[in-house]
C-alpha positions in Angstrom: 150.9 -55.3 68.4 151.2 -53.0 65.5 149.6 -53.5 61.9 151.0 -51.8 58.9 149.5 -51.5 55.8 150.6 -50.5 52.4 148.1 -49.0 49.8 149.0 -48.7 46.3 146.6 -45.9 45.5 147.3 -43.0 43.5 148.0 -40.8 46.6 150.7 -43.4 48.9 148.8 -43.9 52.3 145.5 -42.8 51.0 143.0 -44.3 49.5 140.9 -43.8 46.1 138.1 -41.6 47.7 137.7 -41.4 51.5 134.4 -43.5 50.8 136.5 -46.9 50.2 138.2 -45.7 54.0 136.3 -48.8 55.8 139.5 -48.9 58.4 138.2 -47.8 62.1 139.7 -47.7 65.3 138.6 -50.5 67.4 137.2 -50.2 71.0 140.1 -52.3 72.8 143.4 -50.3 72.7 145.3 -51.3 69.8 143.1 -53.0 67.6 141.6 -51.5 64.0 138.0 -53.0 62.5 137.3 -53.4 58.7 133.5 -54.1 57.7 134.6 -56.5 54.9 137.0 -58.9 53.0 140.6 -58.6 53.3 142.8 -59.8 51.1 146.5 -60.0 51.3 148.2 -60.7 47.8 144.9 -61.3 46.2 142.4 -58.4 45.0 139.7 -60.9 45.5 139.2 -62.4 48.5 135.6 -65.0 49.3 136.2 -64.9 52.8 136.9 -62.3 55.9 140.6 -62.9 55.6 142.2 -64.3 52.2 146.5 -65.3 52.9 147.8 -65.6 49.5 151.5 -66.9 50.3 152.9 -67.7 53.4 151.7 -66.4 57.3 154.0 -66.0 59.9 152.2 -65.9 63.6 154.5 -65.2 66.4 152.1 -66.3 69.1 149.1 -68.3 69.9 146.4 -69.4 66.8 143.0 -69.5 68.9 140.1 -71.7 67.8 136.7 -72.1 68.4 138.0 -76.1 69.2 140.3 -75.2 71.6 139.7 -77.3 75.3 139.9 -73.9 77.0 136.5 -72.9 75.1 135.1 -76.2 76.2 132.7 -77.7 79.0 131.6 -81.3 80.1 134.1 -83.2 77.8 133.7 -86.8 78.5 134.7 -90.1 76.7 132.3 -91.5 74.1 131.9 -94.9 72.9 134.4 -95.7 70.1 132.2 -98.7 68.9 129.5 -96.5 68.3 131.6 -93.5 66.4 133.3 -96.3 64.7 130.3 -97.3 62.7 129.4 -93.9 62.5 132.9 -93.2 60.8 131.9 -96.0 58.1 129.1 -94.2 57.0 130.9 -91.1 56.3 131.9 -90.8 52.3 135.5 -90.5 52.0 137.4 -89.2 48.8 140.7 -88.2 47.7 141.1 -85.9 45.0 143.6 -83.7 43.0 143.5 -80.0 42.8 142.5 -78.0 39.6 146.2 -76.5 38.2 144.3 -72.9 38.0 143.8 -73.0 41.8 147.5 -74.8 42.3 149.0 -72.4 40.5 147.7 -69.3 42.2 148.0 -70.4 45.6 151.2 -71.6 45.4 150.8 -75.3 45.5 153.5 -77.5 44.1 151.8 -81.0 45.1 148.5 -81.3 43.4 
């Protein structure tokens, strides 16, 4: 239930100017809200959270797609999604050793 986080600012635990201070205490007990990209090992981050390395969770990973989020799930007719699964295009590919490299990929 607790977050820490290390700056590497000029002044340790501060930041730059107190206009870069985007951290706010969140409404629910325990919780803290950025308005922006985090990025953990990367200073660049193209989505809200960016993991560069490994993540440990030590509890449940919720997703949209989990059943508990879910209403009127019923069978569907696997003849039908079979030929739609034909249609689909289908590729295998390699990744570029640039992106490998920084995110820790071995198998390419």
């Amino acid at each position: 239930k607790y977050i820490y986080f290390f700056s590497q600012a000029s002044n340790p635990g501060q930041f730059e100017n107190d206009s870069d201070v985007l951290w706010q205490r969140g409404h629910v007990p325990e919780t803290v809200v950025y308005h922006g990209r985090v990025g953990i090992n990367t200073d660049a981050p193209d989505e809200a959270l960016v993991v560069c390395g490994n993540a440990k969770v030590m509890g449940r990973v919720m997703h949209p797609s989990d059943s508990r989020a879910k209403e009127n799930i019923r069978e569907v007719d696997t003849n039908e999604q079979l030929k739609r699964i034909t249609q689909m295009r289908l590729v295998e590919y390699d990744y570029k050793p640039e992106f490998a490299s920084v995110m820790g990929i071995k198998n390419t």
